[in-house]
C-alpha positions as a printed Julia matrix, in Angstrom:
705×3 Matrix{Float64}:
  21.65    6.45  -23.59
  17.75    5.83  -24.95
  19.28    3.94  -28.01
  21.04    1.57  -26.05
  17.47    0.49  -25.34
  14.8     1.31  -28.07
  17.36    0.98  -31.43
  16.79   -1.84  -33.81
  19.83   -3.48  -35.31
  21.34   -6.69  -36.49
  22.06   -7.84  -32.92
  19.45   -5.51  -31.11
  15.59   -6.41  -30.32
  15.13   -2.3   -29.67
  11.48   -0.9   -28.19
   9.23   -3.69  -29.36
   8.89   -7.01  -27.56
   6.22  -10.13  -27.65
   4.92  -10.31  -24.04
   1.87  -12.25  -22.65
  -0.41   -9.63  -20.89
  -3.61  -10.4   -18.52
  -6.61   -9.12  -20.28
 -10.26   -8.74  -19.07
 -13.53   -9.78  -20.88
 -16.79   -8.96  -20.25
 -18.12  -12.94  -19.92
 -17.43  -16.77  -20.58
 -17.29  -16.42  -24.27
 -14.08  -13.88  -24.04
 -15.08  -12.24  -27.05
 -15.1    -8.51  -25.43
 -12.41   -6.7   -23.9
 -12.63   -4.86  -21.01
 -11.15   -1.18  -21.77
  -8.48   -0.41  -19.18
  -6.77    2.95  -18.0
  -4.0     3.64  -20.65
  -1.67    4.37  -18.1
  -2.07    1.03  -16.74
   0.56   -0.1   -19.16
   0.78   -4.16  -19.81
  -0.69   -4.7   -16.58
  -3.15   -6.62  -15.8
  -6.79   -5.6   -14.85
  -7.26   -3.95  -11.64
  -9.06   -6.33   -9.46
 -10.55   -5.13   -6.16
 -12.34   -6.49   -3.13
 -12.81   -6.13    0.34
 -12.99   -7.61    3.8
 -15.82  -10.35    3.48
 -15.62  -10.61   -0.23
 -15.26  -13.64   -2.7
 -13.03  -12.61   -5.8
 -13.84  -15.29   -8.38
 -11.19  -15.39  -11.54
 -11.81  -17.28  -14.61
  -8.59  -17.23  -16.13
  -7.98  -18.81  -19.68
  -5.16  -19.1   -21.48
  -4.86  -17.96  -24.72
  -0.82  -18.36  -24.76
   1.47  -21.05  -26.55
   2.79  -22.09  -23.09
   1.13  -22.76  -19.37
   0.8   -20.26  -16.99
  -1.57  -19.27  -13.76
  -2.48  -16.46  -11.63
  -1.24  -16.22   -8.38
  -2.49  -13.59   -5.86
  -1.2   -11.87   -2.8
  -3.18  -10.55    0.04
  -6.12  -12.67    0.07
  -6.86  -15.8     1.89
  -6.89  -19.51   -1.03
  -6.68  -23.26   -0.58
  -4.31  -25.31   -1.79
  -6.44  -25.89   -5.34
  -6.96  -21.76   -5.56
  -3.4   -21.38   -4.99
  -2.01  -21.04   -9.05
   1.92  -21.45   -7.76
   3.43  -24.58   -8.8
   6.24  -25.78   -6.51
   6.92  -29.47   -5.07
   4.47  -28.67   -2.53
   3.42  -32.19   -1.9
  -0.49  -31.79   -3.53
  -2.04  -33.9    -6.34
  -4.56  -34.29   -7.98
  -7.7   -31.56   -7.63
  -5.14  -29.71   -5.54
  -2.43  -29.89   -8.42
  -5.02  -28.7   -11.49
  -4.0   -24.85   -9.82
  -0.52  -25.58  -10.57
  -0.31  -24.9   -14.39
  -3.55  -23.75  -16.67
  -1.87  -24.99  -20.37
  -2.29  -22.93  -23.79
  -6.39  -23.62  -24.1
  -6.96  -24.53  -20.92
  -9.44  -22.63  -17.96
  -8.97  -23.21  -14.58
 -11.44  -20.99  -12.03
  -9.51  -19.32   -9.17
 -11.87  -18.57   -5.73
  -9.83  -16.23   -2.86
 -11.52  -14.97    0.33
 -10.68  -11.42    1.29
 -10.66  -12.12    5.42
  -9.84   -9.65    7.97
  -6.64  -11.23    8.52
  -5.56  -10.64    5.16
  -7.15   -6.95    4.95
  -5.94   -3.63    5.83
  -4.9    -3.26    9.71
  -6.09   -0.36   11.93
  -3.55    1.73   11.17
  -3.52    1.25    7.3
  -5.41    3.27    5.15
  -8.7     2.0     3.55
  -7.36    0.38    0.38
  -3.71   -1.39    0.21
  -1.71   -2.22   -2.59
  -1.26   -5.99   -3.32
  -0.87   -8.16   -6.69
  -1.34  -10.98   -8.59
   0.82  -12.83  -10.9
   1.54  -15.98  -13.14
   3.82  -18.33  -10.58
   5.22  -21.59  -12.64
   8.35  -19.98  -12.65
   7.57  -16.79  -11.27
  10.76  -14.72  -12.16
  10.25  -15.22  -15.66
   6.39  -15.59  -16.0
   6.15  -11.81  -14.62
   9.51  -11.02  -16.84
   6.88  -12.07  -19.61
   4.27   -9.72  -18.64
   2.12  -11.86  -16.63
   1.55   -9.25  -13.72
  -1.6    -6.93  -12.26
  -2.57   -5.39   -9.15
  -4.87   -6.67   -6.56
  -6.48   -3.18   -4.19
  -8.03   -4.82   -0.84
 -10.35   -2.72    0.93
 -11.65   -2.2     4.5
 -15.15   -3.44    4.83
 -17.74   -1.23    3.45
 -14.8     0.88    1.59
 -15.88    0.61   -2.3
 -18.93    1.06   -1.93
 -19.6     3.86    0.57
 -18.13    7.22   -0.32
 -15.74    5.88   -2.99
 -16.09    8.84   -5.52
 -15.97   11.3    -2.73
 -12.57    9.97   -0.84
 -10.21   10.1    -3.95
 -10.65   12.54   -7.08
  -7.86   10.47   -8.5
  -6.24    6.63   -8.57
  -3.11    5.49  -10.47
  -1.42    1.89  -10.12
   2.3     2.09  -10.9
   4.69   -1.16  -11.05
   8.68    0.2   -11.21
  10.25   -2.67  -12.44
  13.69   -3.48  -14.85
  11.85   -5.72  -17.49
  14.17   -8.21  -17.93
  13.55   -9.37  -21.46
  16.43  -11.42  -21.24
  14.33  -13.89  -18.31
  11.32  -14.05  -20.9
  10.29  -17.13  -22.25
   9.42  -14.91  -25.16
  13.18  -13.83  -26.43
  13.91  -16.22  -28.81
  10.55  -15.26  -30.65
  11.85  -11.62  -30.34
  15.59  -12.3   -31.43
  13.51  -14.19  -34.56
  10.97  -11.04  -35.31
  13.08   -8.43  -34.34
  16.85   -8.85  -34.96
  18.08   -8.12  -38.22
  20.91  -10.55  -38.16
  19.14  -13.22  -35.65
  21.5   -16.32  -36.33
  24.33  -13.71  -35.42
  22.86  -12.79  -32.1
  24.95  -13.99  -28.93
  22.85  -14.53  -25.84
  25.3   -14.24  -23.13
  27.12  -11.14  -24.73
  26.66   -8.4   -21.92
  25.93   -5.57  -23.97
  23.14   -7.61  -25.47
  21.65   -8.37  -22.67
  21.9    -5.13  -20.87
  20.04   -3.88  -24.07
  16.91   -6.02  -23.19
  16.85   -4.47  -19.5
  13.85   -2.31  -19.68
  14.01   -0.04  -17.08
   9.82    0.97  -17.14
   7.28    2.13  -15.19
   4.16    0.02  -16.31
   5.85   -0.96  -19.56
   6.44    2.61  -20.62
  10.3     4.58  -20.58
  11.43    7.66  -21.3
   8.42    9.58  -20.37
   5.71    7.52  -22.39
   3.47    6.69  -19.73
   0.68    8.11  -20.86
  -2.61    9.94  -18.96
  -1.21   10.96  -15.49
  -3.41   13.98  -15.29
  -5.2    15.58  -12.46
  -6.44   19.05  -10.85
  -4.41   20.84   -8.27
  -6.09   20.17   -4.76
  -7.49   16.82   -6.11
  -6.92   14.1    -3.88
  -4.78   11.59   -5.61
  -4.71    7.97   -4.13
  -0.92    6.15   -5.62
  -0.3     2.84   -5.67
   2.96    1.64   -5.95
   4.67   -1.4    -6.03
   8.5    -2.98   -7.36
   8.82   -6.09   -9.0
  12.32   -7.95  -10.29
  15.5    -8.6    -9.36
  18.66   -7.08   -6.92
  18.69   -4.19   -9.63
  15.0    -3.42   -8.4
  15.74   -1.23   -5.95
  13.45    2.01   -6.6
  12.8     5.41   -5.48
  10.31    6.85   -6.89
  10.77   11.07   -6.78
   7.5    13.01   -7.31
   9.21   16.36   -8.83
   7.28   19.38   -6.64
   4.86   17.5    -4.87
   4.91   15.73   -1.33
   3.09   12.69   -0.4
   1.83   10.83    2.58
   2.88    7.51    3.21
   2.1     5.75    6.0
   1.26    8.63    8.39
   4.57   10.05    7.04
   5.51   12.96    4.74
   7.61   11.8     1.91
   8.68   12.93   -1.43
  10.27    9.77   -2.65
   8.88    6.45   -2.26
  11.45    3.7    -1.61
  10.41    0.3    -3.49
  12.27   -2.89   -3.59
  10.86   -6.14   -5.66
   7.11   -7.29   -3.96
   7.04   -4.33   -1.96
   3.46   -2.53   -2.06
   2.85    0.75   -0.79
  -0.19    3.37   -1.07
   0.13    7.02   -0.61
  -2.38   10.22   -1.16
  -1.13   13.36   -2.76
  -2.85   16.42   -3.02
  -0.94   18.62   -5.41
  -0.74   22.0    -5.19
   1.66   23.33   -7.8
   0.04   23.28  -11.63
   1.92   22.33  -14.14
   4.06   19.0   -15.92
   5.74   17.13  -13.43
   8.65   14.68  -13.74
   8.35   11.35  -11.87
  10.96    9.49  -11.69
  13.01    6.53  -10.16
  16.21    8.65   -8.74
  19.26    5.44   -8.65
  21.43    6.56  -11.69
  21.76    3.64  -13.74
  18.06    4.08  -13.69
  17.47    7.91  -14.34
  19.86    7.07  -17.01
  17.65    3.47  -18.49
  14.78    5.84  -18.9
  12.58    4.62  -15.76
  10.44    8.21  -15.7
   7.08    9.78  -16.74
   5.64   13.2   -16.67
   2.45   13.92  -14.56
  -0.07   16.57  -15.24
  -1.55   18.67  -12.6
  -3.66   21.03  -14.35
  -5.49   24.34  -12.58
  -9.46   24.05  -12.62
  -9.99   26.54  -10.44
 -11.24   24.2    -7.73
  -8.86   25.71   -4.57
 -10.95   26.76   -1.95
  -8.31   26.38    0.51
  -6.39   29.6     1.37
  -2.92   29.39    1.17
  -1.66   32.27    3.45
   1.36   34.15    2.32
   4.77   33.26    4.21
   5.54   36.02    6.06
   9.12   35.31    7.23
  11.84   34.73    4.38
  14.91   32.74    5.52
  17.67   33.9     2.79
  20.51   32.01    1.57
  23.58   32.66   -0.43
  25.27   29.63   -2.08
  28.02   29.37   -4.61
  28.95   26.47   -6.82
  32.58   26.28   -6.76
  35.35   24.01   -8.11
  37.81   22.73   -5.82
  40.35   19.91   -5.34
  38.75   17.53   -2.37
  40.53   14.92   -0.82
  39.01   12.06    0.64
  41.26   10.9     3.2
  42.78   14.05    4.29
  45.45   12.66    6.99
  46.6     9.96    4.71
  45.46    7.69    7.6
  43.08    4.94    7.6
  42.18    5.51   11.53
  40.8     1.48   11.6
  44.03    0.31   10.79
  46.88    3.22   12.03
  48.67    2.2     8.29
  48.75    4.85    5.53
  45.89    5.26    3.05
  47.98    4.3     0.46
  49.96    1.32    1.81
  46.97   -0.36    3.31
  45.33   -3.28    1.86
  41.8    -2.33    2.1
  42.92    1.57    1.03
  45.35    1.34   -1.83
  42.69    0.49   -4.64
  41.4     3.94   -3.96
  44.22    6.2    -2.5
  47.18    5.03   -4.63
  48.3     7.64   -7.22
  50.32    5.86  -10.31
  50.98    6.27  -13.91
  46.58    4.41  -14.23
  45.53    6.03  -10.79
  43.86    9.28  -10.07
  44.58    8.64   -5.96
  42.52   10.36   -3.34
  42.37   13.53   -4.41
  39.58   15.31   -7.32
  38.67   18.16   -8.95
  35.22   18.11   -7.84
  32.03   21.17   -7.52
  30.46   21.46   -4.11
  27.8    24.03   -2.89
  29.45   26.97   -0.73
  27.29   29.41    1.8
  28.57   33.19    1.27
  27.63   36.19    3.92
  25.86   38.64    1.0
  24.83   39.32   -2.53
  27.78   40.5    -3.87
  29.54   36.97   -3.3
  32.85   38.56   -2.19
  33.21   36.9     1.43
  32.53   33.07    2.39
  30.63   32.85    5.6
  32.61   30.3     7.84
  31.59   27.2     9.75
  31.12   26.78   12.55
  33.18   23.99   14.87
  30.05   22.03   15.07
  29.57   21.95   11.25
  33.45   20.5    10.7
  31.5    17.61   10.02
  29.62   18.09    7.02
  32.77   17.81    4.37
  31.8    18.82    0.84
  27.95   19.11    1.85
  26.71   22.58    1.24
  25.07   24.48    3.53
  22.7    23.15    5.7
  19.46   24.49    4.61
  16.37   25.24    6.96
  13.2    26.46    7.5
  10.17   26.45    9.64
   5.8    25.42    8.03
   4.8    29.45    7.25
   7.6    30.78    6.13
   9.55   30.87    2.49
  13.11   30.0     1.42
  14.93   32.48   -1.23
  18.62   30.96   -2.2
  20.48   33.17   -4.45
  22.69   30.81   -6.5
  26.16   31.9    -8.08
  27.51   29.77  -10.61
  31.56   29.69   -9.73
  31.85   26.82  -11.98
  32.74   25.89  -15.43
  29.7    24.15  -16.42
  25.57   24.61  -16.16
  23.87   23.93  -12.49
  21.52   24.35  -10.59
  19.57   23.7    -7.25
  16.81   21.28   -7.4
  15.57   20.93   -3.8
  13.38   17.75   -2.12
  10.42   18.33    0.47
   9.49   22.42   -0.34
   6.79   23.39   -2.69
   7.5    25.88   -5.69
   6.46   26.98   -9.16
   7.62   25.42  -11.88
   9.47   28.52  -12.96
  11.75   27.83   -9.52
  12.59   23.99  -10.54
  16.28   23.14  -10.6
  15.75   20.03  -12.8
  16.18   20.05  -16.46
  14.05   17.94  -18.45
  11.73   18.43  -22.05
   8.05   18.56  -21.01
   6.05   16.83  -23.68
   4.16   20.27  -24.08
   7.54   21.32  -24.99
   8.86   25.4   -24.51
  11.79   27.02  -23.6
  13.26   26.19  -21.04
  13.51   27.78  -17.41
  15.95   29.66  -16.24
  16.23   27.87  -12.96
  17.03   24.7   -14.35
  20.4    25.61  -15.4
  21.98   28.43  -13.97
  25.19   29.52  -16.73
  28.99   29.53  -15.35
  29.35   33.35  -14.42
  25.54   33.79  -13.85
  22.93   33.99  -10.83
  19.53   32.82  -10.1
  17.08   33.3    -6.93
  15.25   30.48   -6.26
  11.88   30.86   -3.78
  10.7    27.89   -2.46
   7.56   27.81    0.17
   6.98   26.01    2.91
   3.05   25.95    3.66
   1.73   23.51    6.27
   1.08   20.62    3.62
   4.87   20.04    3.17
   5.47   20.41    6.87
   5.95   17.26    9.21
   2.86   15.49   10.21
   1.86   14.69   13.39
   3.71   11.35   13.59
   6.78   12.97   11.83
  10.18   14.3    14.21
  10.18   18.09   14.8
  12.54   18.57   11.44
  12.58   16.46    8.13
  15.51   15.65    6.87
  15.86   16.42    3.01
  18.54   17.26    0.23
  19.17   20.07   -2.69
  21.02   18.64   -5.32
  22.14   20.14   -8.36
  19.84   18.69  -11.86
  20.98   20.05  -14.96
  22.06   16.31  -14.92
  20.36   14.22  -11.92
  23.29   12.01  -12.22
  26.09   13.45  -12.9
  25.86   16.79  -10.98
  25.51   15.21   -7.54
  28.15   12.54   -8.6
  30.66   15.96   -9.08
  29.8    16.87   -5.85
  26.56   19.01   -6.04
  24.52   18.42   -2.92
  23.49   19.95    0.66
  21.25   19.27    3.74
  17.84   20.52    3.65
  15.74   20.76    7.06
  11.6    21.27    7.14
  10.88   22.17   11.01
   7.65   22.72   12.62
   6.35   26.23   13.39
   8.38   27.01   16.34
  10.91   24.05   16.42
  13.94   26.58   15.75
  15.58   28.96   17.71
  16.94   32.45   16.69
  19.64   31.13   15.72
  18.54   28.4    13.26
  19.31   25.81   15.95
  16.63   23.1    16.61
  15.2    23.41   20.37
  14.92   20.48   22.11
  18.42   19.35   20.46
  21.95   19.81   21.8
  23.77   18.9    18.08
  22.7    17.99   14.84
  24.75   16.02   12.37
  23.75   15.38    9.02
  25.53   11.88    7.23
  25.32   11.5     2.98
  26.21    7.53    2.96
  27.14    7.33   -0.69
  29.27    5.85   -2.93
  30.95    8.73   -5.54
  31.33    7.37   -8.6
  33.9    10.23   -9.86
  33.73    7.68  -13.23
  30.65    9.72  -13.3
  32.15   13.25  -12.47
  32.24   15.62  -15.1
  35.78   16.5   -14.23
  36.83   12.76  -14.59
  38.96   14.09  -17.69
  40.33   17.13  -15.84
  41.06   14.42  -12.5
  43.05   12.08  -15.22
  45.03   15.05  -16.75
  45.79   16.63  -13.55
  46.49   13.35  -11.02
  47.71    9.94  -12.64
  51.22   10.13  -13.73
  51.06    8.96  -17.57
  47.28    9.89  -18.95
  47.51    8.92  -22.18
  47.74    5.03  -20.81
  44.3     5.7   -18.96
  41.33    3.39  -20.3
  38.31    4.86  -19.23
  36.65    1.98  -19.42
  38.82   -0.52  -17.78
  36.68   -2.31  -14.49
  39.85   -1.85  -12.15
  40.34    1.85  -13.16
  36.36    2.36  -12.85
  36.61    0.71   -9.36
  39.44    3.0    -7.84
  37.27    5.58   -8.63
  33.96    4.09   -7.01
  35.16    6.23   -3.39
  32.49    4.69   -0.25
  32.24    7.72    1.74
  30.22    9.47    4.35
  29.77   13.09    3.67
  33.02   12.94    1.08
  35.04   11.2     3.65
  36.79    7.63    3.91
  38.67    5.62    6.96
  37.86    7.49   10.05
  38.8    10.78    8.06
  35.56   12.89    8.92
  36.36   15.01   12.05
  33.53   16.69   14.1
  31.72   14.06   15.31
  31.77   14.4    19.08
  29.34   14.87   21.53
  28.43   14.72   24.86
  26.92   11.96   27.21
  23.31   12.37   27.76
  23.19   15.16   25.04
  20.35   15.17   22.95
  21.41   14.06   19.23
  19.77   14.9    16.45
  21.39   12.63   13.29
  19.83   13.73    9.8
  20.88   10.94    6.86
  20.74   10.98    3.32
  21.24    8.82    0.52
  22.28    8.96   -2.96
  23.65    7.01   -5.94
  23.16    3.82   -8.13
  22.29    0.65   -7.89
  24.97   -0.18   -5.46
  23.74    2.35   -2.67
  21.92    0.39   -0.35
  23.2     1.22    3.17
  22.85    0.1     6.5
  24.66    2.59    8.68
  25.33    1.35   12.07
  26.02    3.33   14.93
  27.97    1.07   17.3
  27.61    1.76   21.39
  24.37    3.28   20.7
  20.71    3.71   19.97
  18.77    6.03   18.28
  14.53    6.27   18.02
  13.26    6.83   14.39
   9.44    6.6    13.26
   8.63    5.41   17.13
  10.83    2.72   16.48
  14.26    1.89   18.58
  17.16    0.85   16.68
  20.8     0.66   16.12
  20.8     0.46   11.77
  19.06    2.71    9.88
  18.44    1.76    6.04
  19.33    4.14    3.15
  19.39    4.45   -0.3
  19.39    6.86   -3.29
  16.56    9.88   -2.51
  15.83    8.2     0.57
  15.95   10.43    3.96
  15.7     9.42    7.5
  15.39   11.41   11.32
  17.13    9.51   13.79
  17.5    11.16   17.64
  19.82    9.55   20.29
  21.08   10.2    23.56
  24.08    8.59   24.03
  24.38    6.43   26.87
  28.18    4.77   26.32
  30.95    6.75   26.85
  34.54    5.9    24.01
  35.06    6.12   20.55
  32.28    4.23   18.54
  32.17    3.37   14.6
  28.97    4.88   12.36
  29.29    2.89    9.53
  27.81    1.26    6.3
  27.57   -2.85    6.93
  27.17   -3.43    3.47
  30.37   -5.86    3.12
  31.65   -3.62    0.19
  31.42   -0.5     1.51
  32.29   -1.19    4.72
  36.01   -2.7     3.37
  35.78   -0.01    0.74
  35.98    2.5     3.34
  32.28    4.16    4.4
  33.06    4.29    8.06
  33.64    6.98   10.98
  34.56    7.07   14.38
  32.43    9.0    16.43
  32.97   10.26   20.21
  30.98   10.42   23.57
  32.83   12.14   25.89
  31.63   12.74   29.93
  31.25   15.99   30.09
  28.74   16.68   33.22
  29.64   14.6    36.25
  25.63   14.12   36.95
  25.78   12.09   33.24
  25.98    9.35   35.29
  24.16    5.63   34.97
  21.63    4.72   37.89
  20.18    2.03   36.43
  19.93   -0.72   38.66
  20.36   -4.82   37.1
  19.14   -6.88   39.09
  19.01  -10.12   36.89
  21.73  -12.24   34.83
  21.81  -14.22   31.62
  24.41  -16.34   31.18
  25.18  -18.33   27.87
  28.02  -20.94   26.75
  28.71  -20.31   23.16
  31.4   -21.86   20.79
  32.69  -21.61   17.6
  32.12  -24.89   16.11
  33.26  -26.24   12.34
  30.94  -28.3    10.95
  30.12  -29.49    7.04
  26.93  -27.69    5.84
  24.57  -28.4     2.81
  22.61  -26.15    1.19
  20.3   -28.98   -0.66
  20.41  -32.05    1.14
  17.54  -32.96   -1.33
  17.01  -32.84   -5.24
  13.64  -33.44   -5.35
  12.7   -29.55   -5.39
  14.75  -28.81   -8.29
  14.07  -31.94   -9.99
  10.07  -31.14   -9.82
  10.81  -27.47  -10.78
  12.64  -28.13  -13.74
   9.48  -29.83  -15.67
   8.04  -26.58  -17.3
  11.45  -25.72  -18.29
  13.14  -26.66  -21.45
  16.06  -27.96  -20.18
């Protein structure tokens, strides 16, 4: 996949473009550079201020074209501005608008309280500046940097003390195709430049650079700290609708925003800070976790090294909750009563169904080969331990996996299947000699055995969970996380390889492993299985569609029937189990998973449900991410949880779920005493998007065309 990327040819640009950076001089006569971080990439100089400050910029521009700088989170007039857009200036307030090749211009922003961090934010927030004449493809360029603002008094009281450790990450596809820059590179770079076509789509999917500061495949240099250092991230996204991030620190947990998190959700301008203090030593892979962009390279390694500086004492767990899991091949059918419930028709004759469920001479139908995670009752593997009637629900999830801060997790893994896996598991700490995930540390070595457990073989993982993974004090009783299989992060899970994994408070569990507090528990995996990424694809073609030899593999419609929108493996109204009382106490644990395409908002009609202190009816999901959500249902019927993304929702990621009256005191007392009444129609009028031209017209000036 990395030569798709980084390979010269006659019609490739490969590793090496021409970009216009921000770079930082000592004085006026900018004839000494500022040394940066290395691992700040091509950004741009870290600028900092805080509340009460004045951040003066001389920018000049040493580039063949204009450009400016453009901040956010600070307080500018309209001449400090640097964004050129028919804003109505001229003028002194228009000189902001474009600094041209030679040119100076001198920036002045206030950092006010209104801008700066709120109450509840922590001292320093992420924020960043950028070139903004056309801002999509003056940042595709390069032209990017982050902007820290501070609390009063933060930088200069205490500063060294707070944080042992600061990084500045930007996740972002470069899209080298957007830079003004990529004739220059088709020119220096390109073999056969009069050759190249710029609208071929393989060409420009080879100038998508999916980076972390510039840097792929684990080139980001100079992420090194000291276990129990106090690490201070800050993370932002820039880019396009293929931006959407989340970044996966590999053995480590975070806290962001009063929350514990693993993964760090990012979409394009979205800024976030978080502090880690890690305890396991050793190389660690970060990484953004959608597949197309495990796959495009978008991770780097992190070094936590052991000085010897713990002086915290980590007890011992004392209690060891003990798992048995299998993986094991099976044939799994997504629509399992041929039904699609929404509609009454058959899976296969309805219109919205039949691109996935029909089974033809080209079609594999509803049915694959697929590898999912099965609990057994012992060591010897002989006899499956069986679900209970309230865990009908979780489909081809494995076992739901739990444990309470102070005690330790031991899985013994059998390997049923054909092929390597593994367990990799989110939100537990552990050695690196108990990591499911397969990847070449730059140190380089053999390999661990955990990482890729052999068809035929076993492999006890031991996973801890010490108070600094456990929920803080703003967090529900019980995080909701995932295990996944990671001999390959994407394809793995895409064959089925994944489970529920639950991190309770000390006493938040019963005997029995149920949650106190809680009546049921569901647990919802909103993704989209892209069995095009299976590794039994081959084995689903030989086995299901009626003539294989006319299968093209890479033919968009086949590739689509394939693409199955499901919640927890399920399609239509196919998952049973999800019923529950009136007035019960519901505890709903979602996950997400997937590419690019997996950004879910799964609505639970009839109902509410309270997440981070928030009420809401939607919760938002996407690859990595994981969310708490407890209702008590209040509406008695048969409701729809469902994605409302338009695609998945037609392509079939919905459920019905049921709240029945089961205790005649479950009854409503509320008393309304006021009305709102509303006339609404449905009116047809003619709308238009841009009753005026002058915006585009004014626009259009720094462009060539």
């Amino acid at each position: 996949q990395a030569e798709v990327f980084l390979k010269r040819g006659p019609h490739r640009i490969g590793s090496t473009y021409k970009k216009a950076v921000y770079t930082q001089y000592t004085n006026h006569l900018y004839d000494v550079i500022v040394e940066k971080p290395s691992w700040l990439g091509f950004l741009g100089p870290i600028i900092k201020g805080e509340v009460g400050d004045t951040i003066i910029i001389h920018l000049k521009n040493f580039a063949s074209r204009s450009y400016t700088l453009h901040p956010h989170g600070v307080r500018y007039t309209k001449e400090n501005e640097g964004a050129f857009y028919p804003d109505n200036t001229k003028n002194l307030q228009k000189r902001d608008d474009a600094v041209e090749p030679g040119g100076q211009y001198t920036y002045t922003w206030d950092v006010t309280e209104d801008q700066g961090p709120a109450k509840d934010d922590a001292d320093c927030i992420t924020r960043v500046y950028h070139s903004h004449i056309d801002a999509p493809r003056d940042v595709a360029s390069g032209l990017v940097g982050p902007l820290i603002i501070c609390k009063k008094d933060t930088l200069n009281k205490r500063r060294d003390k707070q944080f042992d450790a600061e990084f500045i990450l930007m996740f972002s596809v470069m899209d080298e195709n957007l830079s003004w820059y990529l004739e220059d590179n088709i020119r220096t770079y390109c073999s056969e430049p009069s050759t190249v076509d710029k609208d071929d789509e393989d060409f420009q999917e080879s100038n998508k650079m999916h980076a972390i500061n510039g840097y792929m495949y684990g080139y980001l240099p100079n992420l090194t700290m000291c276990a129990e250092d106090k690490v201070k991230w800050h993370l932002f996204g820039m880019g396009n609708e293929a931006d959407i991030h989340s970044a996966y620190f590999h053995g480590q947990t975070l806290i962001e925003r009063h929350h514990r998190v693993d993964t760090i959700n990012l979409f394009p301008a979205t800024f976030i800070d978080a502090v880690m203090i890690p305890r396991s030593p050793g190389e660690w892979l970060l990484s953004c976790q959608v597949n197309d962009h495990i796959e495009g390279g978008m991770q780097a390694l992190f070094q936590v090294k052991d000085c010897r500086k713990s002086t915290t004492n980590h007890n011992e767990s004392t209690k060891i909750r003990q798992y048995f899991i299998a993986a094991e091949e099976v044939i799994w059918n997504y629509g399992p009563s041929a039904i699609n419930h929404f509609t009454g028709q058959e899976l296969t004759a309805d219109s919205e169904s039949h691109v996935f469920f029909e089974q033809s001479a080209t079609r594999i139908g509803g049915s694959y080969k697929k590898a999912i995670y099965k609990e057994y009752t012992d060591a010897s593997f002989t006899e499956h331990k069986e679900r209970l009637t309230e865990e009908a629900h979780l489909g081809l999830l494995g076992p739901v996996i739990k444990a309470e801060v102070g005690e330790s997790i031991r899985v013994t893994f059998r390997n049923n299947a054909s092929r390597p896996f593994s367990i990799q598991p989110h939100g537990v700490s552990y050695r690196k000699s108990a990591e499911g995930a397969r990847y070449g540390a730059a140190s380089g070595g053999t390999e661990s055995p955990a990482s890729h457990v052999r068809p035929g073989a076993t492999f006890t993982y031991e996973w801890n969970v010490p108070e600094e993974v456990g929920p803080t004090d703003q967090d529900p009783d019980c995080l909701t996380w995932l295990y996944y299989s990671a001999v390959d992060e994407v394809r793995d899970p895409s064959s089925g390889l994944v489970g529920p994994l639950l991190v309770c408070r000390k006493g938040a569990l019963l005997p029995s492993g149920k949650q106190k507090n809680v009546n049921l528990e569901f647990f919802l995996l909103a993704t989209v299985f892209d069995e095009n990424l299976s590794w039994y694809l081959d084995d689903n073609i030989l086995m299901f569609t009626l003539n294989p030899s006319k299968i093209d593999k890479d033919d968009e419609d086949f590739q689509e029937s394939n693409k199955m929108h499901s919640i927890n493996g399920y399609m239509y109204g196919n998952q049973p189990g999800l019923e529950m009382c009136k007035g019960s106490v519901v505890s709903w644990h979602l996950m997400g998973l997937g590419t690019e395409v997996d950004v879910h908002g799964i609505y639970f009609s009839g109902n509410t449900f309270v997440t981070k202190g928030t009420r809401r009816d939607t919760a938002n999901l996407f690859p990595h991410t994981f969310l708490t959500a407890v209702m008590r249902p209040d509406s008695e019927g048969v409701f729809e949880v469902s994605c409302l993304t338009t695609d998945h929702y037609t392509g079939g990621m919905k459920q019905n779920y049921r709240v029945k009256q089961c205790h005649w005191w479950n009854v409503d007392l509320s008393m309304y005493l006021h009305e709102k009444t509303y006339y609404i129609a449905a009116v047809e009028v003619e709308w238009d998007y841009s009753p005026n031209r002058t915006w585009e017209f004014e626009r259009h000036q720094y462009h060539e065309e």
